[in-house]
N, C-alpha and C positions, 0 to 999 in steps of 0.2 A: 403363443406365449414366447417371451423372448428368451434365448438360448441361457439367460445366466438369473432365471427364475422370477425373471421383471413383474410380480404380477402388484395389482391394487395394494394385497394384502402384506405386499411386503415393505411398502411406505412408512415411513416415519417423520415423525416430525421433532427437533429436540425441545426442549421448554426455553431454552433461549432465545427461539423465535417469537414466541410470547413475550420471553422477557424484552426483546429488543422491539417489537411492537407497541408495548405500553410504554415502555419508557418514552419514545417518542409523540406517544400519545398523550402523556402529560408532562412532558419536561421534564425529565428525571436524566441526567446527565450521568456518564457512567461513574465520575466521580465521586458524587452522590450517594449513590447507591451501594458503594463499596467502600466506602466509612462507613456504612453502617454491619457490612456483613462480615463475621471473625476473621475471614480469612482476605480481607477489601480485596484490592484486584485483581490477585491472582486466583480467588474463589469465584470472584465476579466473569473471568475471563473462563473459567472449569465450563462454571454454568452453560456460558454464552455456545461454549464449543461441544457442552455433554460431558464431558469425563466428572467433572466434578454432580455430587447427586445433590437434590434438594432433599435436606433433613430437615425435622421440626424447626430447628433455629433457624436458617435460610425461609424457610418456609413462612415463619413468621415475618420476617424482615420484607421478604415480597409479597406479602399479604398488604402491610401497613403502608409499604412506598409507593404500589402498582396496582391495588386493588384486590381482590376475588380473594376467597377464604384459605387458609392453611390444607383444609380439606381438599381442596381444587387445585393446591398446585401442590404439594403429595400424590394426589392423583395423576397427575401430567405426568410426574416424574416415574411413575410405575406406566401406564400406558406408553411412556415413553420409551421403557427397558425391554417392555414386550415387545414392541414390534422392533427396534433394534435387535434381539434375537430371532425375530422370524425370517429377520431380513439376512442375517449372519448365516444362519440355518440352510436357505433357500440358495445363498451364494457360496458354501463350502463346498459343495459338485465341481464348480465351477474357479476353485480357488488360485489357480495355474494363471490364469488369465486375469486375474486382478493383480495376481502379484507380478506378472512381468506388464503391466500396461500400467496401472494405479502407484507412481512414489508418491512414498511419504519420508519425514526428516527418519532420519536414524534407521534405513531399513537396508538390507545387501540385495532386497528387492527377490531372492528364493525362498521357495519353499519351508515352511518351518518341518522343525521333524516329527510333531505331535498334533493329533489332533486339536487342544486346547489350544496350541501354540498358533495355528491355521486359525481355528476363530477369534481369536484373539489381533492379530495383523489383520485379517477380514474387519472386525471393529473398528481398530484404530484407522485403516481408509475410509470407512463408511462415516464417522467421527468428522474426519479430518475435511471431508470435501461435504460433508453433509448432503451423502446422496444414496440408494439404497444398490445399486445395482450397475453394473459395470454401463449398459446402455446408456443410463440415467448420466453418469459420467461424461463417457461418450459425447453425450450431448450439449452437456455444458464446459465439459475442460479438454476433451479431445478438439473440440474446434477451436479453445485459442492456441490450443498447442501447433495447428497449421493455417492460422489466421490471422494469428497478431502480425503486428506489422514491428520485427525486431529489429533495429537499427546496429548491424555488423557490418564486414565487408559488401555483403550482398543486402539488397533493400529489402529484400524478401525470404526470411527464413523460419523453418520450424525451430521452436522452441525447446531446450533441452530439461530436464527434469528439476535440475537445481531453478532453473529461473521459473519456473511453474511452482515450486516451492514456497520460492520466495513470493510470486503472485500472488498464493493462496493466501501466506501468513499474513499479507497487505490486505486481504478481504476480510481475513478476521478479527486484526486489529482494525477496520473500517467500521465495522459494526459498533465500536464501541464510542467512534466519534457521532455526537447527534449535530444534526445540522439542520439549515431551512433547505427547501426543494433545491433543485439544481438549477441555476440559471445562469448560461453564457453571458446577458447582460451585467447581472449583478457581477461576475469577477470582473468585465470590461472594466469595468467603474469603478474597481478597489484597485486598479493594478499600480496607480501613484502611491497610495496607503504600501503595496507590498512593496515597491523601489526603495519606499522610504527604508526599510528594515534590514537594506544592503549595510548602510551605515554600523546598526547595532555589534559592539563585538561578540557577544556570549551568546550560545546557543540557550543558553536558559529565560534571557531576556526577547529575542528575535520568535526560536521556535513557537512559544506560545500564543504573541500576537496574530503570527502566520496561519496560524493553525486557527483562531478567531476569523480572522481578514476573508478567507476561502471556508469557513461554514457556514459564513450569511452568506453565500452565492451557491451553498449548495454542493461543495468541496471538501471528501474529510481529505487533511494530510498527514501522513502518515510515514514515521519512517523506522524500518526492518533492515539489520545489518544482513549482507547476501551470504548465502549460504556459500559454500565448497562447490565450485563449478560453475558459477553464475557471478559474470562481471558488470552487470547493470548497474545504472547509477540514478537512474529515473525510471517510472511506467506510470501508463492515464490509462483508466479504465474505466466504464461508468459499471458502479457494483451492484446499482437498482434504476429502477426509472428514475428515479429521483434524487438517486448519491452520485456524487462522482468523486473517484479519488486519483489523490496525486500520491505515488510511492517514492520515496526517497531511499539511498540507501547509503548517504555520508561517504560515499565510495575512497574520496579522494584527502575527505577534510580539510577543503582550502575554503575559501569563501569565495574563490572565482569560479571555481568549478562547481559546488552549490549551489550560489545564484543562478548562474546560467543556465543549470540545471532544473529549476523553480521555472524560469522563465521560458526555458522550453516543452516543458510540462503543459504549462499552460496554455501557451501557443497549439500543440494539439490537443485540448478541448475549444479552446476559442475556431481552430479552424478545420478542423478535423471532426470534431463529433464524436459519436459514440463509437469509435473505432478504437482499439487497446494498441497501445504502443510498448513498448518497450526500447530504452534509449540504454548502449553501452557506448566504451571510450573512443569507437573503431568510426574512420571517416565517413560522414554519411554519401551514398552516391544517388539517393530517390528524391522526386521532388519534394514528396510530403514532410519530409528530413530536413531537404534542405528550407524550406518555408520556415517547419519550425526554428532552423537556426537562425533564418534572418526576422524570425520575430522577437528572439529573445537579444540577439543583438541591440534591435532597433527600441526596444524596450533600456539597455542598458546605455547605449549611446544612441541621443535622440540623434532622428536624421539632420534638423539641423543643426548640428553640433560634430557632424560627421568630417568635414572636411580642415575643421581645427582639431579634431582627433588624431589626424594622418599626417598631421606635421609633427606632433609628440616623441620625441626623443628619448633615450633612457636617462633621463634626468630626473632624479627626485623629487624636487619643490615643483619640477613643472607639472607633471603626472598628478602630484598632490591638490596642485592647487585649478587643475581640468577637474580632477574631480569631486572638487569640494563645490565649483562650479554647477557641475551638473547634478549634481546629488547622488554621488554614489560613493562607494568605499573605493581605495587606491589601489587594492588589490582586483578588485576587476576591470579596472580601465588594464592593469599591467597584465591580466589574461587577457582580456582583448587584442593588444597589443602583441602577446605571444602568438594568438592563434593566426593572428591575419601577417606572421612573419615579417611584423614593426621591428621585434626586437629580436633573440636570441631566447629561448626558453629556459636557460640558466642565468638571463638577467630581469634584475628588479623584483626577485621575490621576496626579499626581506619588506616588501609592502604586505603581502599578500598576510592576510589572518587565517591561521592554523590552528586545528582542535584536537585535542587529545580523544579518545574514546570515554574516558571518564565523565568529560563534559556535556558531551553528547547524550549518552544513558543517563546521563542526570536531570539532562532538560527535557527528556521522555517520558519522564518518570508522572 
């Protein structure tokens, strides 16, 4: 038996996993489903994660939308709380060790000083990563903690707790996007549809198409501002056989550094595969980095249009009028132009489009 009470009995399963089974089983979008429930989607999201319980009224509401009787998913939701306590139960021996290995948002990561207070942070990890047992863990979030491929000074680093954070909340707003199966092909084929949406100003106009564009290929996207410690501004992860997600996290709110960000995203699932990346601001020095950047490049400035690129001067109508040419917005021809040391990085930003936070959590919403 394993040192931190791993056994069968201590498994759980939440009713969310249900819920997000049927829903994709009959097309039930999470927006859907949370107009209809009192508390829409921040009851919707309780559910998905456990903290929130199924009461008669919930209960009814996933009865009518998802199938199976009010009886049956009352039922879930008590079988559910049992074995989350057997599991809480079996792991308070052992509570030292989850709480210096297992973060979660808001925690100093010690000991509490009470016993309820120990099962209680014991919960809220088990909750949080939906998993029962430190091994169980282990297996799925200790290895991308020394696996991902983090894109810092070094090509090759462990990941620190805030960016495993922010991973996690990217997996579980994932769940709430429904998509078609995952397919390399199908995003090949929308990536002209996604260029187009450089142009759009508003997150509230762009966001939404984008987030349409890469669910028929099989892509939720998804974006989580980074928490305290974590300067990521992209990650690609695939979160099932069958999802794959792009994490955004508005780091910079320009629209150069955005897109390029979109588009290197993408470049590691198009050529990379089911490997988890995580991209921050720091120069890439590995091949798999740099591919990615010379795909989101060549995606922004086709190649051939490359060598009228490199004659561009800090001119405004000319910048403007390349890139109304090529079909992009003015502000990323004028980061391209920064990155590749055309210009001065304090010239030609008054091209560049800029978002507030407001906008942003608006067109999330």
């Amino acid at each position: 038996m394993p040192a931190d009470g791993g056994q069968v009995a201590d498994w759980f399963s939440k009713p969310g996993d249900a819920i997000c089974a049927l829903m994709h089983r009959r097309g039930v979008t999470a927006d859907d489903l949370a107009t209809h429930l009192d508390g829409g989607f921040s009851e919707l999201r309780g559910l998905l994660e456990g903290h929130s319980r199924i009461d008669a009224r919930s209960s009814e509401v996933l009865s009518q939308y998802l199938g199976g009787s009010t009886k049956f998913w009352l039922k879930r939701q008590e079988n559910f709380e049992q074995a989350l306590e057997r599991a809480v139960e079996a792991a308070a021996e052992h509570a030292d060790d989850w709480f210096g290995t297992v973060p979660i948002p808001r925690s100093s990561g010690r000991r509490p000083a009470t016993d309820k207070a120990v099962r209680d942070e014991l919960r809220r990890r088990m909750l949080f990563y939906s998993v029962p047992t430190i091994s169980t863990w282990e297996q799925r979030y200790g290895r991308i903690c020394t696996e991902t491929h983090f894109r810092r000074s070094m090509s090759f680093m462990p990941l620190n707790s805030a960016v495993l954070l922010w991973l996690r909340r990217g997996e579980l707003e994932a769940e709430l996007v429904q998509t078609r199966s995952w397919s390399p092909q199908r995003l090949e084929e929308r990536l002209d549809r996604i260029r187009q949406l450089t142009r759009i100003n508003h997150p509230s106009r762009f966001l939404p198409k984008l987030r349409s564009i890469c669910a028929e290929a099989g892509v939720a996207v998804v974006i989580v501002r980074t928490p305290d410690g974590c300067h990521a501004s992209g990650a690609t992860r695939l979160v099932s056989a069958d999802k794959a997600m792009i994490l955004l996290s508005f780091r910079h709110r320009s629209d150069d550094q955005f897109w390029f960000t979109v588009f290197h995203e993408i470049g590691h699932l198009l050529l990379h595969g089911a490997d988890t990346f995580v991209d921050s601001d720091e120069t890439p020095t590995d091949e798999l980095e740099l591919q990615a950047n010379d795909f989101a490049r060549q995606c922004l400035i086709p190649p051939e249009r490359e060598e009228e690129f490199l004659r561009l001067k800090a001119v405004r109508n000319s910048i403007i009028r390349f890139s109304v040419s090529v079909g992009i917005a003015p502000g990323l021809t004028v980061g391209q132009m920064q990155h590749r040391k055309m210009i001065e990085h304090s010239q030609m930003n008054f091209l560049k489009r800029r978002w507030k936070w407001d906008e942003i959590d608006h067109a999330c919403v």
